[in-house]
C-alpha positions in Angstrom: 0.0 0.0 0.0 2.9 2.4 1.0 4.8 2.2 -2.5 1.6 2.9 -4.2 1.5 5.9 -2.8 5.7 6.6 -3.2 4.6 5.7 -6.8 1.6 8.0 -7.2 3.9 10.9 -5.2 7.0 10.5 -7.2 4.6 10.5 -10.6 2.9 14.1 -9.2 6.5 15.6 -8.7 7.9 14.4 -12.2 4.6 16.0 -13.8 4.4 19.0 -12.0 8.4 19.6 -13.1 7.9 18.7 -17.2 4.3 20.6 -17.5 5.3 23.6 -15.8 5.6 26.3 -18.2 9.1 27.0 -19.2 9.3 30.1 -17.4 7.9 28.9 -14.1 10.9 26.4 -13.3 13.4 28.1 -10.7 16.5 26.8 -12.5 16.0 29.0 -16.0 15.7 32.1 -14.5 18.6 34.1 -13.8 19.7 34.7 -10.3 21.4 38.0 -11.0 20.9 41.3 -13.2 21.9 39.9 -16.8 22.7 42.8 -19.5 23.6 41.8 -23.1 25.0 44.3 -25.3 24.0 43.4 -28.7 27.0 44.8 -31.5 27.0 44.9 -34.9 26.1 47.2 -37.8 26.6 50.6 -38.3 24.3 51.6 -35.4 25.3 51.7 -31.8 25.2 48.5 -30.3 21.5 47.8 -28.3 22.0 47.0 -24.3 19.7 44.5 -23.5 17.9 43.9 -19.6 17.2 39.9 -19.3 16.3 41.5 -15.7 13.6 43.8 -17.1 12.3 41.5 -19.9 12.4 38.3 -18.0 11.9 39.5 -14.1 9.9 42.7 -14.5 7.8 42.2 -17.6 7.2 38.3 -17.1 8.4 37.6 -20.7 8.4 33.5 -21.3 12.0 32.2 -22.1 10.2 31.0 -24.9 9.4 34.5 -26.8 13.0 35.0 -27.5 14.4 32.0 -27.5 12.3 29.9 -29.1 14.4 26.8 -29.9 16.2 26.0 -26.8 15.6 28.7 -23.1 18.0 26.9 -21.5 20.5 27.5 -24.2 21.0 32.1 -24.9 23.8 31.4 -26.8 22.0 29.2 -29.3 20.6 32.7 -31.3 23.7 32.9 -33.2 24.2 28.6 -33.9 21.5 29.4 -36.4 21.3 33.0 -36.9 24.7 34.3 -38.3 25.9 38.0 -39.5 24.2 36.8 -43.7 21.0 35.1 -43.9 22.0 31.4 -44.3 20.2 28.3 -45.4 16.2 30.1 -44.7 17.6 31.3 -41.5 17.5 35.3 -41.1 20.8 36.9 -40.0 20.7 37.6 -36.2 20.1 41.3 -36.9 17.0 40.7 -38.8 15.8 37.9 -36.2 16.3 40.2 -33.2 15.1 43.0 -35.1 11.8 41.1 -35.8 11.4 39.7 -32.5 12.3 42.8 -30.4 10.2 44.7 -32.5 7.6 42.3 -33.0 7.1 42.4 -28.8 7.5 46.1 -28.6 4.3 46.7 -30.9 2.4 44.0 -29.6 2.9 45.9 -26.0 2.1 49.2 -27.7 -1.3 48.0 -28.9 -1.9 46.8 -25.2 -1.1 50.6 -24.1 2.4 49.9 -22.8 5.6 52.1 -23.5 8.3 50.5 -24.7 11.0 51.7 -27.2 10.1 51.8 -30.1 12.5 53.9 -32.2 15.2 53.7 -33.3 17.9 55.8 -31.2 15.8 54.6 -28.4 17.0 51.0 -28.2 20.3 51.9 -30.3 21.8 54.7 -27.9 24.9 56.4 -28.5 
């Protein structure tokens, strides 16, 4: 009778771990302030808050990285400086995405950047 319920207990904990959203699980989330500054082009380079996207605004892990949240660096494994094999370089996918998000908010009455200069400061 005991190991039936060990069974049932141990099969609540593995579900509650792999059907949790992704961004619900402890261990993907940064413990620290994260800023990435994003280089490239002629324009100044972006700098990026994972703590304001991820922390503040409750942006899924997903919505930016949609292949693998566990995995930032993965952006560029697919996304290089030229559009390659029906992948977009990364400035055009981060350009899309970001972008994308930012107008979405805008519709929903929010504020974020959404100019140029404003995400690309000097």
């Amino acid at each position: 009778m005991k190991s039936r319920y060990a069974v049932g207990f141990l099969f609540a904990c593995l579900l509650s771990i792999f059907c949790l959203p992704p961004g619900a699980r402890a261990a993907e989330h940064p413990k620290k302030p994260i800023t990435i500054k994003l280089e490239g082009g002629k324009m100044p380079p972006v700098v990026f808050s994972h703590d304001i996207h991820v922390e503040k605004q409750k942006i899924d892990c997903v919505k930016c990285h949609h292949k693998d949240p566990q995995n930032p660096k993965v952006c560029t494994t697919c996304h290089g400086k030229e559009a390659k094999d029906g992948q977009p370089s990364a400035r055009d996918a981060f350009h899309k995405r970001c972008q994308g998000c930012h107008k979405e908010m805008v519709e929903k009455g929010l504020k974020p950047p959404t100019k140029c200069m404003e995400c690309h400061k000097k």
